[in-house]
C-alpha positions in Angstrom: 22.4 43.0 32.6 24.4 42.0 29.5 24.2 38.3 30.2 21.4 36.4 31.7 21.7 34.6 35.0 18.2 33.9 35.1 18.0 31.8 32.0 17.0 28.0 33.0 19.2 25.8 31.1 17.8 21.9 31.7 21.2 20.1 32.3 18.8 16.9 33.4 19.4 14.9 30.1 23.2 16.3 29.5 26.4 14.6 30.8 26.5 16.8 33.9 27.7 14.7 36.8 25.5 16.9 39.4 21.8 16.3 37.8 22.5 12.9 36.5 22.9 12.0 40.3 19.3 12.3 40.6 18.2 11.5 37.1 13.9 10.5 37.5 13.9 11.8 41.1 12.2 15.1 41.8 15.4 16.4 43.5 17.0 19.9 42.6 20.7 19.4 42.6 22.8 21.9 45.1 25.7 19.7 46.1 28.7 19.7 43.7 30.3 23.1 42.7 29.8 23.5 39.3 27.3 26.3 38.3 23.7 26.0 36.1 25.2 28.9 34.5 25.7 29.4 30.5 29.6 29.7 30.2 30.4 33.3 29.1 30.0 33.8 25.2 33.5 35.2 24.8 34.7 31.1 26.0 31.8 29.9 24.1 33.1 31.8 20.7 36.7 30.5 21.1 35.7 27.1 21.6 33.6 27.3 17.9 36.6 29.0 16.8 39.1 25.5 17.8 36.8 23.0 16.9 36.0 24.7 13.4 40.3 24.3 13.0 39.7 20.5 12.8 42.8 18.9 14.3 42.8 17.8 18.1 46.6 16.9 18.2 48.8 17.0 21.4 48.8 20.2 23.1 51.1 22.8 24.5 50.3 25.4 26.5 50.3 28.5 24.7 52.5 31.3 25.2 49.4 34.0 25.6 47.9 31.9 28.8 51.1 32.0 30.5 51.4 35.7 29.3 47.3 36.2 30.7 47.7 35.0 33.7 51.2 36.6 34.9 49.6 39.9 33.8 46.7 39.1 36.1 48.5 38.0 38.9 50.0 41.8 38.9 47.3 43.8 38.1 45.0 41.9 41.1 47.4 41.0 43.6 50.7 43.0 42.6 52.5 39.7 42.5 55.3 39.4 40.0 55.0 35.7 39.1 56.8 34.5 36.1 56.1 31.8 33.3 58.5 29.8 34.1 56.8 29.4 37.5 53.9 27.7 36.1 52.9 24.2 36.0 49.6 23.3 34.3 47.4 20.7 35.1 44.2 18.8 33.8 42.4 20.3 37.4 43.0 21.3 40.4 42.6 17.6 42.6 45.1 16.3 41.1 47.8 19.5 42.2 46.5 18.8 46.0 47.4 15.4 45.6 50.9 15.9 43.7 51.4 18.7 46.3 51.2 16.2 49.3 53.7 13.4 47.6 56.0 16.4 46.4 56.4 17.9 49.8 56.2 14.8 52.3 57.7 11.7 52.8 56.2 8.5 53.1 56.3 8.2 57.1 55.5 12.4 57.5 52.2 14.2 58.1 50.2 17.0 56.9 48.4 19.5 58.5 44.7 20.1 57.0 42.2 22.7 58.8 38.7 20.5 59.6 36.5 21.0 57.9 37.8 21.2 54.5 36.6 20.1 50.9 37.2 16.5 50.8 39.9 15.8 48.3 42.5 17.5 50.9 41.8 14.7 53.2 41.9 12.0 50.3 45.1 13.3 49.0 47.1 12.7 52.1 45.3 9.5 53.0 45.7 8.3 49.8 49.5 8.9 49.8 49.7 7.4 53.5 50.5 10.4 55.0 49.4 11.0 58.8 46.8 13.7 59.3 46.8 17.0 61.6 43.2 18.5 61.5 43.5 22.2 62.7 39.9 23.4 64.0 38.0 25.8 61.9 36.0 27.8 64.3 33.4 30.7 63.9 34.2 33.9 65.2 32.1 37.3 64.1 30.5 35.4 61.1 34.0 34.1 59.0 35.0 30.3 59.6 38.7 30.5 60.3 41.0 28.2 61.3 42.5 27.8 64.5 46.3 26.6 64.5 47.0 27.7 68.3 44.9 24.5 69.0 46.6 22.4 67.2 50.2 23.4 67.7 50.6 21.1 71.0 49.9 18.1 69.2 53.0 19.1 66.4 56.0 16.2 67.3 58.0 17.1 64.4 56.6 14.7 62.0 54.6 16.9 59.7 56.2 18.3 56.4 53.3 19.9 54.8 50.8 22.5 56.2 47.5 22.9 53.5 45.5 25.8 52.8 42.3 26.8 51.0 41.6 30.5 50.6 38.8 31.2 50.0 37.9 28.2 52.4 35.9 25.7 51.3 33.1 25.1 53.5 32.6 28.4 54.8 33.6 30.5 52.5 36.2 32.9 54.3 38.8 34.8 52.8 41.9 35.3 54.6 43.3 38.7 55.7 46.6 39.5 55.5 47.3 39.1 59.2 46.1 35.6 59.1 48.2 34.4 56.2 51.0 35.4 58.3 50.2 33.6 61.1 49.9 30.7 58.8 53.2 31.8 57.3 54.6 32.0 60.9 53.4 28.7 62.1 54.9 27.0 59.1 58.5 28.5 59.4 58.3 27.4 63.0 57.4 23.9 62.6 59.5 23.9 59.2 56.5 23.1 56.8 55.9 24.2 53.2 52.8 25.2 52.1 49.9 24.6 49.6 47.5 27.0 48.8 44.4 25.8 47.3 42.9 29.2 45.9 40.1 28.2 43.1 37.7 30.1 44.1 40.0 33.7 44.4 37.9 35.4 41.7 34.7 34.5 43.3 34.5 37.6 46.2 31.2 38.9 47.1 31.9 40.9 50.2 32.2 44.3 49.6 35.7 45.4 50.5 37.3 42.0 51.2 40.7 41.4 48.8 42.2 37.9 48.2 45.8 37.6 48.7 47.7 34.5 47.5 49.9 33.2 49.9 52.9 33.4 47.9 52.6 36.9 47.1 53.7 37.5 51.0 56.9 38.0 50.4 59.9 35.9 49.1 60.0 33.4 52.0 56.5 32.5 50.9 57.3 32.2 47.5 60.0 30.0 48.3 58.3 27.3 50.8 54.5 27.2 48.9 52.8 25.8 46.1 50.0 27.9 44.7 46.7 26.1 43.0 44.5 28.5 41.4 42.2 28.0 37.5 39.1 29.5 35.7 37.3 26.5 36.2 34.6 27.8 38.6 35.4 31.5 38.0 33.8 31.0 34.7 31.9 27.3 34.7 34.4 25.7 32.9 35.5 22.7 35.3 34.5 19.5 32.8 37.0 21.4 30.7 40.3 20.5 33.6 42.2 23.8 33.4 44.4 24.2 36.5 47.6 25.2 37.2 50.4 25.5 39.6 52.8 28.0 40.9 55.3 26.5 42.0 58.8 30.0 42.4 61.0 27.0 44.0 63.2 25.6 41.4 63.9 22.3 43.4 60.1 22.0 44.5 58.7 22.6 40.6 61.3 20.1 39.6 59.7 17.3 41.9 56.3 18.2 41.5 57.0 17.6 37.6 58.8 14.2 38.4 55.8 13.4 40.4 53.0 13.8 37.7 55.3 12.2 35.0 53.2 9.4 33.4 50.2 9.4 35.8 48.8 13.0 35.2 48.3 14.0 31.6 48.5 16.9 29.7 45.7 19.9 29.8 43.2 19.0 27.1 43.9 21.7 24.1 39.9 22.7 24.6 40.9 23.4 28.0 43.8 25.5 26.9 41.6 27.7 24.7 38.4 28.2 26.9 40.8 29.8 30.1 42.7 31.6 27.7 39.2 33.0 26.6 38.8 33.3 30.1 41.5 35.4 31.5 41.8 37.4 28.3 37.7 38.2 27.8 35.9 37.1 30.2 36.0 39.4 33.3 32.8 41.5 32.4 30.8 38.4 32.8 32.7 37.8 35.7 31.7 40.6 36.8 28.2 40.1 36.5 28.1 36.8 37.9 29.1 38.2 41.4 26.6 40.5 41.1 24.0 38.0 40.5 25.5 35.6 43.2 25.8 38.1 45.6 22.3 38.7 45.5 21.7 35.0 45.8 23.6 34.7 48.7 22.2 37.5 50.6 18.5 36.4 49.5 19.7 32.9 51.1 21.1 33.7 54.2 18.1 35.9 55.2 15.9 32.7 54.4 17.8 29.9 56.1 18.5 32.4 59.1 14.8 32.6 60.1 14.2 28.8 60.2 14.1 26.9 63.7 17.2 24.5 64.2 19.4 26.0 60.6 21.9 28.7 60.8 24.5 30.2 58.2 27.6 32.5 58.2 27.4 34.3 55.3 30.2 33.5 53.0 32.4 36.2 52.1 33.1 34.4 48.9 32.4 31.1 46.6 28.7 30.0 45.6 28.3 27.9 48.7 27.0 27.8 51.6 27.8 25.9 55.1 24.4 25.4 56.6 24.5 24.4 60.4 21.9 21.8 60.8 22.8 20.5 64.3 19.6 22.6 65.6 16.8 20.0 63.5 17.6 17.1 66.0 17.4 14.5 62.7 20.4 12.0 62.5 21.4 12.4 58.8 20.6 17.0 57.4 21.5 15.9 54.2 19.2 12.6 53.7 16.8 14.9 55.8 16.3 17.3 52.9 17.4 14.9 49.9 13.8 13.1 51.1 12.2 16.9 50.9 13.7 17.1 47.5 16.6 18.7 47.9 20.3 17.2 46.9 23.1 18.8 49.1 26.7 17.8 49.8 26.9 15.9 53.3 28.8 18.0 56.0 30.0 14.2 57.2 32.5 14.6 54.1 33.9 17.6 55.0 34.8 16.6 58.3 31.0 18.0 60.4 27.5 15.9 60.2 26.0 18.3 61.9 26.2 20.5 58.7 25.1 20.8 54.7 26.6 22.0 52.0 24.5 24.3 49.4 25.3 25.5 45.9 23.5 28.6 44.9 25.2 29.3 41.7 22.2 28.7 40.2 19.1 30.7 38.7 17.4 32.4 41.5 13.9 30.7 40.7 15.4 27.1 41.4 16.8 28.5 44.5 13.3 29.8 46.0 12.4 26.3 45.1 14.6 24.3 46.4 14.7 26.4 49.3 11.0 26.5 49.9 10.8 22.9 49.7 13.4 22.9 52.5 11.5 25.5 54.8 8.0 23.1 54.1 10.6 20.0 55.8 12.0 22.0 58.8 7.9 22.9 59.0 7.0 19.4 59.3 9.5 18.7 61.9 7.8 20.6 64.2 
């Protein structure tokens, strides 16, 4: 390998949000989704490169990003998206939540499949929007979402229907079919659509291909709001480099009122290190799914052999939705936290019964971590 996934950087004494969380305990750190991976050199270089300029002035975002990513966009997906399309943003949260008060109105609802990474529930509470939670269920090892279920329980008052692909928990990518049910189901219950897609680059199953949802066609492009960034492609997400697609004139144009004066501008750091990104970085990319790949599979055959834990093995992302409902103990996630093992609560996500594991991360922490949680489920019994 050209770059080395193994290295152990210690990230205990930096500013990083996940291992300060645990700063003095003896708990390895597998909740939020950032990796312990060194950011590729080519980011790394371009960063020297800005800060050696001098001048940290206000920002714009430069002409080659925009140029980057439409190219991308086409040569992955075979979606012609243009510049003028784009909408950048200092991360990706903030989109979901300028999504939800550019598409509803104050006394409509949105429909979010359960469970779902947290922020899609915040955003709409947070704007006092009523909540539809769709059911994802498991069906031959892929968490997908169930909209039949919750179709009854439509009364007309829901404006906005939310989407993550790859989903997060669970780690499912979408097929084709199933974006146009979800396309379907939002023309008949006249919804537009937000597509959270973050984690698009990160696909370990051999064969699988993400599609964004507003490359289905031009009634797609016209109804949805796109999220995608570099930010865990390539470990960059203290950086905030996120952006919108956003085809429909009228919709961009209220998504921009929206942010005006309460979200900032991309930092010009942030600029540089996904222009770096999308213009370098893919054979680090690369070699990062490689390396998770084997993580995950080296996971999944360990946590699938323990009494009371199983896991669906995600066909994409760096995490892992553990089903914990089998170990009888009232709180998984304080459960292993006292074995010394941080995870993210399933309780957030919408499930108790479940954890949350991170295993972007050198493979020796992982047997760690993970033999300290096989020694727990051990002592149970």
């Amino acid at each position: 390998m050209a770059f080395n996934f193994d290295e152990s950087i210690d990230r205990r004494h930096s500013d990083s949000y996940k291992w300060q969380k645990y700063g003095g305990r003896d708990i390895i750190p597998l909740w939020v989704a950032d990796t312990d991976f060194r950011s590729p050199p080519c980011i790394i270089e371009a960063l020297h490169a800005r800060v050696d300029h001098g001048v940290f002035g206000y920002g714009a975002p430069p002409a080659e990003l925009a140029a980057l990513f439409v190219e991308r966009m086409f040569k992955r997906y075979q979606w012609r998206v243009k510049p003028e399309w784009l909408v950048f943003l200092p991360g990706l949260v903030s989109g979901l939540n300028l999504a939800v008060r550019t598409a509803t109105q104050a006394d409509r609802g949105v429909v979010i499949p359960a469970p779902i990474y947290p922020p899609f529930r915040s955003a709409a509470r947070g704007a006092g929007r009523g909540l539809r939670l769709a059911p994802m269920v498991l069906a031959q090892d892929r968490w997908c979402v169930d909209l039949a279920a919750i179709e009854p329980e439509m009364d007309g008052s829901e404006q906005l229907l939310m989407l993550c692909n790859p989903h997060n928990p669970g780690g499912t990518v979408y097929r084709r079919e199933e974006l146009e049910r979800h396309l379907a189901f939002a023309r008949r219950h006249d919804l537009l659509v937000c597509s959270d897609e973050i984690h698009c680059d990160l696909l370990l199953e051999p064969g699988v291909a993400h599609i964004p949802f507003g490359s289905l066609g031009e009634d797609a492009e016209q109804s949805s709001i796109t999220l995608m960034s570099p930010s865990k492609s390539f470990n960059i997400a203290g950086l905030g480099a996120s952006l919108a697609i956003i085809p429909n004139a009228r919709l961009r144009m209220k998504f921009i009122a929206q942010r005006s004066g309460i979200v900032p501008n991309v930092d010009v750091l942030a600029y540089v290190a996904a222009t770096a990104a999308w213009r370098d970085g893919q054979p680090w990319l690369e070699e990062q799914l490689d390396y998770l790949r084997g993580n995950r599979d080296w996971l999944a055959a360990r946590i699938n052999t323990l009494p009371g834990l199983s896991m669906a093995t995600p066909q994409a992302t760096y995490l892992a939705w553990i089903d914990a409902g089998g170990l009888g103990v009232d709180n998984p996630q304080r459960f292993f936290e006292q074995a010394g093992v941080g995870l993210s609560p399933g309780a957030d996500f919408g499930d108790a019964r479940f954890v949350r594991l991170n295993f972007g991360c050198p493979r020796a922490l992982l047997a760690q971590a993970v033999e300290r949680m096989e020694q727990a489920v051990q002592d149970l019994g």
